[in-house]
C-alpha positions in Angstrom: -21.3 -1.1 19.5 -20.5 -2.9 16.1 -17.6 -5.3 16.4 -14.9 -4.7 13.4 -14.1 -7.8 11.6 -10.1 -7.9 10.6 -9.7 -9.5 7.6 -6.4 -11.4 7.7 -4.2 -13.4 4.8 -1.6 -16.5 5.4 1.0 -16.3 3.1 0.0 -19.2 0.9 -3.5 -17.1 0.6 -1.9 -13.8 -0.4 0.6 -15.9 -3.0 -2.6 -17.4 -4.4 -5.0 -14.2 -4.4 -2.3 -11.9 -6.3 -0.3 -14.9 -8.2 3.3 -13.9 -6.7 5.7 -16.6 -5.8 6.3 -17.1 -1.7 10.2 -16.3 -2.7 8.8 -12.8 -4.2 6.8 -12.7 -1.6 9.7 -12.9 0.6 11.5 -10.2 -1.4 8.5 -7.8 -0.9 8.6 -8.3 2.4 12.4 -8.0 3.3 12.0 -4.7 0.8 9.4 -3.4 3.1 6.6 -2.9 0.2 4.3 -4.3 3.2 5.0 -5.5 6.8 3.4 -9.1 8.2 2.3 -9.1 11.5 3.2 -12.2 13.5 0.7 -14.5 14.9 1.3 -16.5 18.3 2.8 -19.0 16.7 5.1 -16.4 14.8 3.6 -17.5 11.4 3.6 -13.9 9.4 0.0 -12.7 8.2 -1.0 -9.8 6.4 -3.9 -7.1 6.2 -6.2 -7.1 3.8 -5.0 -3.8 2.2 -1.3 -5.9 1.5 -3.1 -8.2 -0.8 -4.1 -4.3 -2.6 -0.6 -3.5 -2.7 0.8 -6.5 -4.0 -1.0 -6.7 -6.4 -0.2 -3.3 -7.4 3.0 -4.3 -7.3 2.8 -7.5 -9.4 1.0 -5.2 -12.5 3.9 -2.8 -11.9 6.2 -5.7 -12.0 4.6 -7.1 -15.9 4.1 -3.5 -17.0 7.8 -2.0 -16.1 9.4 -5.0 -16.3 11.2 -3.4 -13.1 12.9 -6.3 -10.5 11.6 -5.8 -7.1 13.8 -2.7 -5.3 12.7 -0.7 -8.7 9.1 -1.4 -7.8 9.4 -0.3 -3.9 10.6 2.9 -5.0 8.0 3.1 -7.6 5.2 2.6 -5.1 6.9 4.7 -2.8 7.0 7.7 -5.5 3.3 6.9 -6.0 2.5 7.6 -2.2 4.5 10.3 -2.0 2.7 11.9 -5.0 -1.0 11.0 -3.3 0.2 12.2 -0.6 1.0 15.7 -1.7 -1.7 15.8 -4.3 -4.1 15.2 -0.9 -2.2 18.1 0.8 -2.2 20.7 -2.5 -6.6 19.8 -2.4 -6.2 20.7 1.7 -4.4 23.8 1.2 -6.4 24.9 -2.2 -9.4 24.4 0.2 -7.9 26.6 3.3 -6.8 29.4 0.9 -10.5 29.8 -0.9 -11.7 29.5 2.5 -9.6 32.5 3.3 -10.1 34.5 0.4 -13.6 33.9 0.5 -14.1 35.9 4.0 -11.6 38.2 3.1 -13.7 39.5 0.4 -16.8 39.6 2.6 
């Protein structure tokens, strides 16, 4: 069986890969945009996927000119709306499915 490699950021490494300052960083964090995990030597670290989102947030940042609690709830909106646009594609599915052998 294939071992999955976890790919895993410091926060001086996520601060240099997205350009955000450890004090927005910090911000992000205590807004719950992402959520560290703690090492053994409770130094925070974060998934690959939270150098994604802040990032995201960062552009969002520039482009809105939002401060940081007007950019949680925009990403938040934006999950939200994936999420249901996922759902609306699930349900369109299930309902052609059932019209499809109701007409057979």
């Amino acid at each position: 069986m294939a071992e999955m490699t976890v790919i895993t950021h410091t926060i001086s490494e996520l601060c240099s890969y997205t350009g955000v300052s450890e004090e927005d960083l910090l911000e992000i964090v205590g807004l719950g945009v992402i959520e560290p995990q703690l090492t053994q030597n409770e130094h925070w670290i974060f998934a690959e996927n939270d150098v994604v989102i802040v990032h995201q947030a960062a552009r969002l940042c520039r482009e809105l000119a939002l401060d940081w609690s007007g950019i949680a709830i925009v990403l938040s909106l934006l999950e939200s709306n994936r999420s249901l646009h996922n759902e609306n594609i699930q349900l369109e599915q299930r309902l052609a499915k059932f019209i499809s052998s109701d007409l057979s």
